[in-house]
N, C-alpha and C positions, 0 to 999 in steps of 0.2 A: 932221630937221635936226640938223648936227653940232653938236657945242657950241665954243666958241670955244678952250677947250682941254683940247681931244681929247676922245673919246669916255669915257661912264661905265666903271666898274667893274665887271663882274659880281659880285653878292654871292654871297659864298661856303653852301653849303648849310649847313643848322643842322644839327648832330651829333645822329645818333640816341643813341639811349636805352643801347644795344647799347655805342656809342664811348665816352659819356659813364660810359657804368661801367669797361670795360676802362681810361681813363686814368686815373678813382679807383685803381683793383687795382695799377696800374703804382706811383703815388706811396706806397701801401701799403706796396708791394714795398722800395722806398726806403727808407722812413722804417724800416722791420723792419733793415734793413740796417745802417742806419746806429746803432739803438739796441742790433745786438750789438757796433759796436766798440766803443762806449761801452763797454757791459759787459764787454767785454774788458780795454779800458784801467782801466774802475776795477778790476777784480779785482789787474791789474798792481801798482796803488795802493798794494791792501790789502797784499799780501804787501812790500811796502820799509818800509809803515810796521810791519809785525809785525816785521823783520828789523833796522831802526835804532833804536840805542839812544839817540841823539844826540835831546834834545828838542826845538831848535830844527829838525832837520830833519826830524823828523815832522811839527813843525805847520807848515812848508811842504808835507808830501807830502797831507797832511790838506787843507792849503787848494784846492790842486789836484784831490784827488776830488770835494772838494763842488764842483766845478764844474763835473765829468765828469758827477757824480750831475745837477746841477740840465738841463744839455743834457739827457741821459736824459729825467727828465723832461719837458720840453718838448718832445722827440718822441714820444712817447707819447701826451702830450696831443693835439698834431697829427694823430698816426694814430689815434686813436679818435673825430676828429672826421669826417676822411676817413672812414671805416669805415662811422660815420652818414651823412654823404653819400651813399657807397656801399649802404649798405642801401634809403635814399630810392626812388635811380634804380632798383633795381632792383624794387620793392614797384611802381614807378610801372611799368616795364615789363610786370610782371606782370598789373596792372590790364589795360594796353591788351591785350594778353595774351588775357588773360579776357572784356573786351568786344567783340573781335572772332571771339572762339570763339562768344560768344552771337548775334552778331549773325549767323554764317551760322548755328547752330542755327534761328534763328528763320525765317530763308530756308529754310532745307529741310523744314520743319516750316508753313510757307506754302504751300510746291512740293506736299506728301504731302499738306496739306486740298484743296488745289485739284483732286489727281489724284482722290482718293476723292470727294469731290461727284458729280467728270465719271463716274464707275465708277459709282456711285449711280445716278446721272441714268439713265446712257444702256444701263449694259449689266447693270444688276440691275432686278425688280422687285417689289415687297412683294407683290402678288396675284399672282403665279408663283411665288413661296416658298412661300407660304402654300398655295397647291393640292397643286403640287410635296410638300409636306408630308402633303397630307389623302392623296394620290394613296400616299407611301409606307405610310401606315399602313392605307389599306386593303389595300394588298396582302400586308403582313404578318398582318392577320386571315383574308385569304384561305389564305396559304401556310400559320397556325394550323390551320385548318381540314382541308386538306388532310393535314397529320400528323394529327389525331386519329384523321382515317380512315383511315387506311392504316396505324394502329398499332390500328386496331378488331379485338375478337378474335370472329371468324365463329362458330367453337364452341361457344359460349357462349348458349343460348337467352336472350332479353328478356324472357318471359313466367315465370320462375324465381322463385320464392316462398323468401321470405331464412327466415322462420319454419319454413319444409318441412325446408330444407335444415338448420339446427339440428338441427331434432328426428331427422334421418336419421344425422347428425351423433353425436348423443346413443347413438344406439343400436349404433353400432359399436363405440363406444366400451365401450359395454356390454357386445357379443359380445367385444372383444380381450379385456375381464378374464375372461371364462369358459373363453376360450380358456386363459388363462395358468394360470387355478385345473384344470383339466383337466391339464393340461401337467405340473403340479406335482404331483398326485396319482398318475399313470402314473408316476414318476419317484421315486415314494417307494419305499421298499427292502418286498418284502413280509413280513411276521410272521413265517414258515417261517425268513426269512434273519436274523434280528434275533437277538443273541446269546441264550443263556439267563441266566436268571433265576437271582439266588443262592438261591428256594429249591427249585429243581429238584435234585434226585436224581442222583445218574450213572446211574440206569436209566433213570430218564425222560429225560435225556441223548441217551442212545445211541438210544431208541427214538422220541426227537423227528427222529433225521438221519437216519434208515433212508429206502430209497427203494425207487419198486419200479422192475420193467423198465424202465420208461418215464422212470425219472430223478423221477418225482414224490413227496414225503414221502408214505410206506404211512398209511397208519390206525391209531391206535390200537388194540392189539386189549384189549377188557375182560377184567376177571376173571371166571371162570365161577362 
């Protein structure tokens, strides 16, 4: 039913969080604006009263900075208070922000336990693991098994006596030194060749190198 006059109003939508900051920044923007002309105008200030000598017309130019000064400040004030407003909206956006970050965290995180139950339930089983399990490791004792024997060495009699095999041990060991003390001896210089002696003679000398035919040292021959 109509109303008698005219139809309601639509209410207008409530300003996000988003708007209500952006018009804070805007009035910021403003008030920054307006607090350099200030600062302009009083620098203007300072330099007429550094430049007049006249003292009643400084403490006119004077009375008129402290007014430029005090506007100044009073937007300053305003824009720091803005600023805090501004920082509000936006700590409070953050928030909601943050709590619907969490909130689909916690949906997808409801989604992934529901999936893994169903996974659980329907297409794993703990006694098919568990065999699956018993199943690999005997096969791995099996395949053990398998290398032992096939790296087994055939040549090698079983029946081999470790104490035999020492003592046979022992004893070659034995024959190489005789071998080497033999070796050593054949290889020593013989007597015949070995210089002479300082108290040999130069008779005895000459008649120690004499040789016969055959290239061998002759005999001494005695005195008769």
């Amino acid at each position: 039913m109509r109303r008698v006059f005219g139809k309601k109003k639509a209410e207008a939508p409530s300003p996000s969080l988003t708007d209500a900051s952006g018009g804070l920044g805007s009035r910021i923007d403003e008030m920054d604006k307006k607090i350099n002309d200030l600062e302009t105008e009083l620098r203007g200030y300072k330099d007429k009263i550094k430049k007049t000598s006249s003292p009643a017309a400084k403490k006119q130019l004077q009375k008129r900075a402290l007014d430029v000064l005090k506007r100044k400040r009073m937007y300053e004030q305003q824009r720091d208070q803005i600023a805090g407003q501004q920082f509000n909206v936006d700590q409070a956006s953050f928030g909601i922000e943050s709590a619907k970050a969490s909130v689909q965290t916690v949906a997808a995180m409801k989604q992934a336990n529901k999936e893994l139950k169903h996974v659980i339930k329907h297409d794993l089983d703990i006694d098919a693991v568990d065999d699956l399990a018993d199943d690999m490791a005997e096969l791995m004792d099996e395949f053990n098994e398998i290398n032992e024997a096939l790296g087994r060495n055939y040549a090698t009699p079983d029946d081999i006596d470790e104490a035999e095999l020492d003592a046979e041990l022992e004893m070659l060991g034995d024959e190489l030194e005789e071998e080497l003390a033999e070796e050593a001896e054949a290889d020593a210089t013989p007597s015949y060749l070995m210089p002479a002696t300082p108290n040999e003679t130069p008779g005895e000398k000459e008649e120690a190198n004499k040789t016969d035919e055959f290239g061998l040292p002759s005999a001494p021959i005695g005195n008769p």
